[in-house]
N, C-alpha and C positions, 0 to 999 in steps of 0.2 A: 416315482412320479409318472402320471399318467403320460401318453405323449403327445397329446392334442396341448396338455398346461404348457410344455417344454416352447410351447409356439408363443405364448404371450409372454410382454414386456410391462416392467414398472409404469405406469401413466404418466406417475411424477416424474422421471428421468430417465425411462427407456431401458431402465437397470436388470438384471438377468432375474428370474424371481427362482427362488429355490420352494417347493413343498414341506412342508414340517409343522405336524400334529394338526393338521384339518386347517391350514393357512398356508398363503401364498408368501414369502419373504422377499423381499430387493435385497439381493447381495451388494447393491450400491449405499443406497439411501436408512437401510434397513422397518420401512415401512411395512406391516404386517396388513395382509388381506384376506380375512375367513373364506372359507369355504362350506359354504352350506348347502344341504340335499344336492352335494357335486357340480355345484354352481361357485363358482368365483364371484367373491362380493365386493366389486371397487369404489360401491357408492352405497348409499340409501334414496331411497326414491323419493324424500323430498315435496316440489313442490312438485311433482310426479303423479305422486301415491294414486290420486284418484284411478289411474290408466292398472295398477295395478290390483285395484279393486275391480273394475268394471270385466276383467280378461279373466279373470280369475273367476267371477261371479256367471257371466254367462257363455254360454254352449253356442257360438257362432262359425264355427267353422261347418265350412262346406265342398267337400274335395272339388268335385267338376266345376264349380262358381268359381271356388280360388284357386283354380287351375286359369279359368278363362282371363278372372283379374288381374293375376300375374302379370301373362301374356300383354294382357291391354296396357299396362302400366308403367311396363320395366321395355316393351319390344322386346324381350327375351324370349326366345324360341325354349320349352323346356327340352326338348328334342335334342338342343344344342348345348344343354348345360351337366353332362355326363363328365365325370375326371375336375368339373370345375370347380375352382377354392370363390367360394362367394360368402358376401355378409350384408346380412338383412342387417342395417342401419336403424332400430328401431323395429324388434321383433314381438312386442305385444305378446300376443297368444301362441304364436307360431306356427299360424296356418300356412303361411308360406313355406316357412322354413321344412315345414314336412312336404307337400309339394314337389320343392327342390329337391329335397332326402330321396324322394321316391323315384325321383327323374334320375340320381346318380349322382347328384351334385354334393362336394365336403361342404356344408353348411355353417357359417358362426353367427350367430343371433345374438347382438347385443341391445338391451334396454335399458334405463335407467329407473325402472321398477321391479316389483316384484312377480313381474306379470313373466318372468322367466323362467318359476315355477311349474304357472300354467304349458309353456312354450314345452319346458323339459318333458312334463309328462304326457302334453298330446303325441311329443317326436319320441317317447321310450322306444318305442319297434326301432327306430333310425339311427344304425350304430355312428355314421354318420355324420350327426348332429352334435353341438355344442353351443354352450351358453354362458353370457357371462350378463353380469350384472352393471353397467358401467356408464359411464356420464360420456355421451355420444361426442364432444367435442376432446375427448381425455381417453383413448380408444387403449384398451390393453396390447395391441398389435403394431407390429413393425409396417410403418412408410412401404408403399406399393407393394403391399403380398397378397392383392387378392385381385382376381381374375375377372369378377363383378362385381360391383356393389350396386344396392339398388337399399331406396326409404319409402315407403308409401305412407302420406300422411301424418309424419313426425315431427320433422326439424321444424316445422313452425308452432311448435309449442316451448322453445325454447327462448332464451329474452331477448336473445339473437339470431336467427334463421340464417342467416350467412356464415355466422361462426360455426354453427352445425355443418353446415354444406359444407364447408373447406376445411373441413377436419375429415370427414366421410372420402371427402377428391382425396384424398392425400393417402389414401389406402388402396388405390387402385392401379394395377400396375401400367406401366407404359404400354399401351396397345390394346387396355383391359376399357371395361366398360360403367359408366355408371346411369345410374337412371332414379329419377326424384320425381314426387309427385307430391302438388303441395296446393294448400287451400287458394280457390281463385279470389281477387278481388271483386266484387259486387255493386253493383251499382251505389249512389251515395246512402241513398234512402235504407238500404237493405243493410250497408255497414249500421249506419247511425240506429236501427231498431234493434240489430243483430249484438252490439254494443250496449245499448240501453238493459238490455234481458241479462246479457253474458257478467256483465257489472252486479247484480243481483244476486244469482246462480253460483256464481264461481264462490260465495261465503255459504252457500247451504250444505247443511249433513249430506252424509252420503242419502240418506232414508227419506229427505226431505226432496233431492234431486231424484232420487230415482222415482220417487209416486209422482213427480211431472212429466218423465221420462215412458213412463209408461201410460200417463195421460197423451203425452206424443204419436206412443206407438198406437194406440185406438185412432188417432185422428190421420196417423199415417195407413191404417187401411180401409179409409174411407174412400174411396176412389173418385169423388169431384176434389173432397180437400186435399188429397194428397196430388194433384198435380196443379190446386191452385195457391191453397192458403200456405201452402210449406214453399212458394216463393217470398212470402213475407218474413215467417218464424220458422226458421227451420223445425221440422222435424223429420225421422226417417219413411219410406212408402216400400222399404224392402221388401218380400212378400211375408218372410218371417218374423213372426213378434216376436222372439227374443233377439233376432239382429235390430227392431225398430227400435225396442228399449235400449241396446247395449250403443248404437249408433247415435241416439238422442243424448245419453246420457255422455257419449263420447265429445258433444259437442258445446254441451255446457259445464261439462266439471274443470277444464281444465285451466289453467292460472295462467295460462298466455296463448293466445289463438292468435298468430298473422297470418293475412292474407297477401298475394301477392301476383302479380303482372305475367305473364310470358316473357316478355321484353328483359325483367328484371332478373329473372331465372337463365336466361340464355345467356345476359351479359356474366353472371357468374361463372358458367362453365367457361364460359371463353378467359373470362380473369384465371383461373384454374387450371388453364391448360387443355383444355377439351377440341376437338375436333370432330367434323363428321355429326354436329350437333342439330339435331332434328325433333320438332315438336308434336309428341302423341298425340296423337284423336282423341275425345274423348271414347269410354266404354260402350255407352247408349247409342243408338241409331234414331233415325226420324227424323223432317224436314223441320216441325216444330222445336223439336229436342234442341236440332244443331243450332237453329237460331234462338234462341233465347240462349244458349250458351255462348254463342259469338256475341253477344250482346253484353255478356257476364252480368242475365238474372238467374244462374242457378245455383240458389243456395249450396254449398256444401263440393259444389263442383271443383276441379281440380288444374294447374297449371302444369304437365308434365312434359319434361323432355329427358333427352338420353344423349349422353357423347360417348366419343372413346379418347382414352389419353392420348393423349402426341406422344409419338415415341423420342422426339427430340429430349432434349435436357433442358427446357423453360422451366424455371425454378417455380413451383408453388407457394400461391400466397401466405404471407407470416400469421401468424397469431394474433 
């Protein structure tokens, strides 16, 4: 049995899982978990799938950009993350999780799609790295054994954003770090349009979203519309047209999109046991940029903060 599997636990009961003929076993409960192209399967991707189409479909990674994102996202110094046991919360493609690889850091990237394939083979070079397949509130790992965790743009695609969050806290050891980053709430008008579209969207083919996705991404490198009309309907202004497409189509495929406060985000880590809890900057600069984000008109824009556990023994919220 490989020694990185020896680290995961049953989801259902914490139970030891033993290897046997390309499956995971609970020596407890006795529940069977395939193992496919060396990936552990604790789920199907569900009402997911789309995210594992879109990672899978396109070529978005960008080392020096997702070096700088990282940074901007987590306040994680890569400099500082060499020896460190971390877990991408929602590992997509796994441009981070190479990033981390390359900085020194043990990496575990867990998704709840199949976009972990994508993840495995951009990170092949990174001995490293590891991946699992798994329903981010139902984690295959042991309460506090990781030294950071961090989510960029995940948990609120789930039917609960908070049950996400307090499943992720709970993998983090006492003194260890976490850092979320999660869609901003939007002025009234910009929900109610952004709604009206996403209600539409979220029942289209993949084939049908993506030729609007891509109609997006032409409108996103338009340089008046992309810094006016993409405050109305989102679409992406990245400079790259397959990050426009893959970001546009990231925003309307998926089957639950919450948005959320600062305020609401901070009262979580503190529910959590957090301390030392501080609210990121956005990534962008400019006097314009930063006001209309304090404002929260920027579509697509983010509410991110970072704590560290209390070392005390405040118990973590239940289930």
């Amino acid at each position: 049995m490989s020694t990185w599997l020896t680290q995961l636990q049953c989801p259902a009961d914490g139970g030891t899982l033993v290897e046997s003929d390309q499956k995971l076993v609970c020596s407890t409960c006795g529940t069977q978990y395939p193992i496919e192209n060396g990936i552990p399967r604790f789920v199907e991707s569900q009402h997911l799938a789309s995210f594992g189409f879109q990672w899978n479909r396109y070529e978005v990674a960008h080392a020096d950009e997702d070096r700088a994102t990282f940074e901007a996202k987590t306040g994680f110094r890569l400099s500082e993350m060499s020896g460190l046991r971390v877990l991408d919360a929602g590992c997509g493609g796994g441009r981070y999780c190479k990033i981390l690889a390359e900085a020194g850091a043990i990496v575990y990237g867990a998704d709840h799609s199949n976009a972990v394939d994508k993840a495995k083979k951009l990170c092949e070079d990174q001995p490293n790295t590891h991946f699992v397949q798994a329903d981010l509130k139902k984690l295959p790992f042991a309460p506090e054994s990781f030294d950071a965790v961090f989510s960029i743009g995940v948990m609120h695609h789930d039917a609960k954003t908070q049950d996400v969050f307090n499943a992720a806290a709970k993998m983090v050891k006492p003194g260890g770090r976490l850092a979320v980053w999660l869609y901003r709430r939007n002025q009234w008008w910009q929900e109610w349009i952004n709604n009206r579209l996403r209600h539409r969207t979220v029942r289209w083919s993949n084939d049908r979203l993506e030729r609007w996705s891509r109609f997006g991404a032409t409108l996103g490198g338009i340089p008046v519309l992309n810094r006016t009309l993409n405050k109305v309907v989102n679409f992406s202004n990245h400079p790259s047209r397959e990050n426009r497409i893959c970001d546009t189509f990231d925003w309307y495929a998926p089957a639950y999109q919450h948005h959320h406060t600062v305020a609401e985000l901070m009262d979580w880590f503190r529910s959590a046991g957090f301390e030392d809890i501080r609210v990121l900057p956005p990534e962008k600069t400019g006097r314009f940029y930063r006001w209309c984000y304090q404002n929260n008109l920027i579509i697509g824009s983010g509410v991110n903060v970072q704590g560290t556990r209390t070392l005390s023994n405040q118990p973590m919220p239940c289930d």
